[in-house]
N, C-alpha and C positions, 0 to 999 in steps of 0.2 A: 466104144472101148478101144477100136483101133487107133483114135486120133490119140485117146489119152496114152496108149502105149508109146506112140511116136514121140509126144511129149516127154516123157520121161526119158525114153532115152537121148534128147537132143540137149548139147550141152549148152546151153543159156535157158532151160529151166528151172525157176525156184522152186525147188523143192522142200526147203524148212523155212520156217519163222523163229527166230529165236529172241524173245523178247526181258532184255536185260533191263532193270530200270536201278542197281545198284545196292537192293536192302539185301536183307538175308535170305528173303523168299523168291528172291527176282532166278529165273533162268527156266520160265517155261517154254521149251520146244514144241511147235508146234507140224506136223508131216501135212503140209499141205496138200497134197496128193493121194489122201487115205481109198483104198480098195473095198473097206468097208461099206455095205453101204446099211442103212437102217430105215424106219416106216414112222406114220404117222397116219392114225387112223379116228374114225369117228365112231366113240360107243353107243350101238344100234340101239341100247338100254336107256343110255342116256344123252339123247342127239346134241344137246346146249352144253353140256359139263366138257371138262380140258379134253382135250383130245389121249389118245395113247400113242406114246411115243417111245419107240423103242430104237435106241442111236446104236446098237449092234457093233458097238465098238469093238476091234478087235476080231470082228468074227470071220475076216478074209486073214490067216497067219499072214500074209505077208506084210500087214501091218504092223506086226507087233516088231518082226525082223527091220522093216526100215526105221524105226523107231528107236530099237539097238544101237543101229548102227549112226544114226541122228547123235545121239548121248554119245556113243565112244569117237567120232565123229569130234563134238564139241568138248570132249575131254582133253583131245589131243590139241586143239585148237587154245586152250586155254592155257596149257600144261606142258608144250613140246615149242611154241611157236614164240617169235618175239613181240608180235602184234598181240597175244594174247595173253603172254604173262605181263606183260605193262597192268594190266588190270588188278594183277595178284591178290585173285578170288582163290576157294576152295571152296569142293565138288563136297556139299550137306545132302545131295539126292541126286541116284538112287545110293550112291555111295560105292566105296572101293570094292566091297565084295559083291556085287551084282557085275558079272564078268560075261557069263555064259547066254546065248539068245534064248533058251529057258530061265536062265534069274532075269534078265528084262521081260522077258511075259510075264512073272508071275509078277513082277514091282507092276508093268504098266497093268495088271490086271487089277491090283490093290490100288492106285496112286491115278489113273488115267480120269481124266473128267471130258466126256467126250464131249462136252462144248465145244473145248478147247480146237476144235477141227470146224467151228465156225461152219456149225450146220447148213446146207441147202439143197435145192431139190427137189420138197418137197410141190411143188408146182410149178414142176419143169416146163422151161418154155421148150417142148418137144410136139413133132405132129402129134395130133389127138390118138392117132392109131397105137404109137409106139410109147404112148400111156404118159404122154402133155397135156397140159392144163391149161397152158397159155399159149397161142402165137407170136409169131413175132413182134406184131404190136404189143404185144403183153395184154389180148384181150381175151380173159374166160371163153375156154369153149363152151358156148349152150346157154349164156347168161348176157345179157343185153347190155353192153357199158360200163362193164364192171372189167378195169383192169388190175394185177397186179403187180406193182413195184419193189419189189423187194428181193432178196439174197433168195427166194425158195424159189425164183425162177430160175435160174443155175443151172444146170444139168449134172454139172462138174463145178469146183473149188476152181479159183483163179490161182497163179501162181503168186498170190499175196493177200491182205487181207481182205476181207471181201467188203470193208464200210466204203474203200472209195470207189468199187466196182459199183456199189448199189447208187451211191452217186452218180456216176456217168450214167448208169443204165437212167436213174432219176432225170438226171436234166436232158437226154436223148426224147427217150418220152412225153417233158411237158410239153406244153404250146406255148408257142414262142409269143 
């Protein structure tokens, strides 16, 4: 937690995604950074069926707060600036009257899809102690040649999306 602190405050951090592609529904923000953190777990009942997954979005407030400020952030950006009114979009979500960082909790409470924060994690490559799954080779602890590749090794969200991190992690890993 303290690296991710020092992250966030150091200015060449990406802290949003803002992914514009031009229709009507285009301008989801994404807080790369989120505090939240959520679980994934295996039902004892029924060890093969989907797992339970609970993405707890939202459940550290200071999410919902940089998330505010993300939207009024991208408001001003679109609305006050000359690089952004070139675009001459208008603001269909959350809309004019969602002002206060109580109307942005309850919009992101209604409206928030916590994908959107490009889950991972879930098999942190952390020591096994401090409750890792993989090492740094990305090999299972306690399971013979079984590694894994993918975004739930993370610990933490990259400062961008996470397909081309899983890339490099990907071709670091294979054999040459």
């Amino acid at each position: 937690m303290v690296a991710l602190a020092g992250a966030l405050r150091a200015n060449g951090t990406a802290f949003y995604n803002a992914a514009i592609t031009g229709n009507a529904g285009s301008g989801i923000l994404v807080d790369l950074h989120p505090l939240s953190r959520g679980t994934v777990a295996i039902d004892p009942a029924a060890p093969s069926a989907e797992p339970r997954v609970d993405y707890r979005a939202l459940s550290n407030p200071v999410d919902a707060l940089v998330m505010g400020d993300l939207v009024r952030y991208s408001r001003r950006f679109y609305t006050a600036t000359p690089g952004g009114k070139r675009f001459g979009g208008a603001e269909t979500s959350p809309g004019a009257a969602v002002q206060t960082d109580d109307d942005f909790r309850g919009w992101l409470e209604r409206t928030l899809s916590p994908t959107e924060y490009h889950p991972v994690g879930t098999c942190a490559m952390l020591p096994r102690e401090l409750g890792g799954v993989v090492d740094e080779r990305l090999l299972v602890y306690g399971v013979r040649n079984l590694r894994i590749v993918d975004g739930s090794i993370m610990p933490t969200l990259p400062g961008g999306n996470t397909c081309q991190t899983v890339y490099a992690v990907a071709e670091k890993v294979s054999p040459v």
